[in-house]
C-alpha positions as CSV (number, residue, x, y, z in Angstrom):
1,X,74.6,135.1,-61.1
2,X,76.2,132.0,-59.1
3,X,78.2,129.4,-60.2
4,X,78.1,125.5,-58.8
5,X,81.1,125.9,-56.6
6,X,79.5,129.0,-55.2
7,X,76.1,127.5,-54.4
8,X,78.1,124.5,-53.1
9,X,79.8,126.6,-50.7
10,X,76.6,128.0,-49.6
11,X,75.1,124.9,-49.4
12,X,78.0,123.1,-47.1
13,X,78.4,126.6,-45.0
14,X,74.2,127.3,-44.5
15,X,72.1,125.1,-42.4
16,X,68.9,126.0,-44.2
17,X,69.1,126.5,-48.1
18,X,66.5,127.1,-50.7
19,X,67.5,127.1,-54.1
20,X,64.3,128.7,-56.3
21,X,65.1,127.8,-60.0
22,X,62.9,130.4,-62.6
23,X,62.8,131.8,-66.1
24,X,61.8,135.2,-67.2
25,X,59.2,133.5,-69.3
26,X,57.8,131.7,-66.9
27,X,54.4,133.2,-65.5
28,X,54.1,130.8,-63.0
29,X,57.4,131.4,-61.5
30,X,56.8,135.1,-61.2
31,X,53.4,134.6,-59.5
32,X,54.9,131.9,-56.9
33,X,58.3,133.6,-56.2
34,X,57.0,136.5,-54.0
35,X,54.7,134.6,-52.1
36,X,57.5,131.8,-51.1
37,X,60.0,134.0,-50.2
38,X,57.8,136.2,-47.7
39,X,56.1,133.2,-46.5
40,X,60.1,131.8,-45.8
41,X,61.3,134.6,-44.3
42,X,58.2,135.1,-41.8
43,X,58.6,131.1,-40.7
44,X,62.2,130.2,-41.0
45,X,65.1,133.4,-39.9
46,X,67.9,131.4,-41.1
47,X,67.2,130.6,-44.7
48,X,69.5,131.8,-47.2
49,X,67.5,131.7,-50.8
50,X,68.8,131.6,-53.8
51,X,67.3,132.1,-57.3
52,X,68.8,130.7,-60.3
53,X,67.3,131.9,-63.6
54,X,67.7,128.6,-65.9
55,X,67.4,130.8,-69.0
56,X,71.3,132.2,-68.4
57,X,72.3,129.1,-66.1
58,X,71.3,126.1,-67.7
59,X,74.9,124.1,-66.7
60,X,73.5,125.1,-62.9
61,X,69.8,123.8,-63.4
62,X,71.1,120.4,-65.1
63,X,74.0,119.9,-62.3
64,X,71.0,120.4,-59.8
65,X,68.6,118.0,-62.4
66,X,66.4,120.9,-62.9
67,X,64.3,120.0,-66.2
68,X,61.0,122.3,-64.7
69,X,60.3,125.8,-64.0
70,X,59.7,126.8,-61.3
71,X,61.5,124.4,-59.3
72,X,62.3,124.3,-55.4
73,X,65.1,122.7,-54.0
74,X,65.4,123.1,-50.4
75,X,69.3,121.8,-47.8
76,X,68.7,121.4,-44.6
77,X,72.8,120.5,-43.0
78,X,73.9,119.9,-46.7
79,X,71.1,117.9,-47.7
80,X,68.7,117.7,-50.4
81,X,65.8,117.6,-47.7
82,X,62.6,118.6,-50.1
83,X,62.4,119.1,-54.2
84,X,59.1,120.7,-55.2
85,X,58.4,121.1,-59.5
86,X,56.0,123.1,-61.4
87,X,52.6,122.6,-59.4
88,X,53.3,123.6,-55.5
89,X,51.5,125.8,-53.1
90,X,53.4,127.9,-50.4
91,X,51.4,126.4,-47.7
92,X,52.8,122.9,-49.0
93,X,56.5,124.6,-49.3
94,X,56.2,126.1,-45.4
95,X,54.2,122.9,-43.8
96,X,56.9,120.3,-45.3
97,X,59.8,122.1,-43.8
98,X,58.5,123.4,-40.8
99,X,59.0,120.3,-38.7
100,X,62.6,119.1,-39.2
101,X,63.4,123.1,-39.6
102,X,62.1,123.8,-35.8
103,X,64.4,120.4,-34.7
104,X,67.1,121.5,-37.2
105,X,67.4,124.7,-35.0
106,X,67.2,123.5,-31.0
């Protein structure tokens, strides 16, 4: 379990964050989650992932404007760069960072 100013500190210290917001209720989540995170850590080496389940962390999902589940929240250099909610594929996910990850990392 993380609190803000930890995530923060990730966030500021990381050059490539993904923030995967989830709920053990949520079916969707648990099907998605598996097949991000193995798709993220073939494509991009330096990610640092996060998951934040919103059922015990609901002051993190609302500082972070989570109101969905599953949510993706993805920092390139401190930045929200990409937010993706409830209907994403992985493909989507990987193709939309890809690009300004590759530059990111020259």
């Amino acid at each position: 379990m993380q609190n803000i100013e930890d995530i923060k500190k990730t966030i500021g210290e990381k050059s490539a964050v993904m923030l995967y917001f989830s709920a053990p209720a949520c079916n969707v989540c648990h099907a998605l989650k598996p097949k991000l995170l193995e798709a993220i850590k073939c494509n991009f080496k330096e990610f640092e992932v996060l998951s934040i389940d919103t059922s015990l962390e609901q002051e993190t999902a609302a500082y972070f404007s989570v109101f969905a589940i599953p949510t993706v929240l993805v920092f390139l250099d401190g930045k929200e760069f990409l937010r993706k909610s409830r209907h994403m594929s992985v493909d989507e996910v990987v193709l939309e960072i890809k690009r300004p990850y590759e530059i990111m990392m020259r």
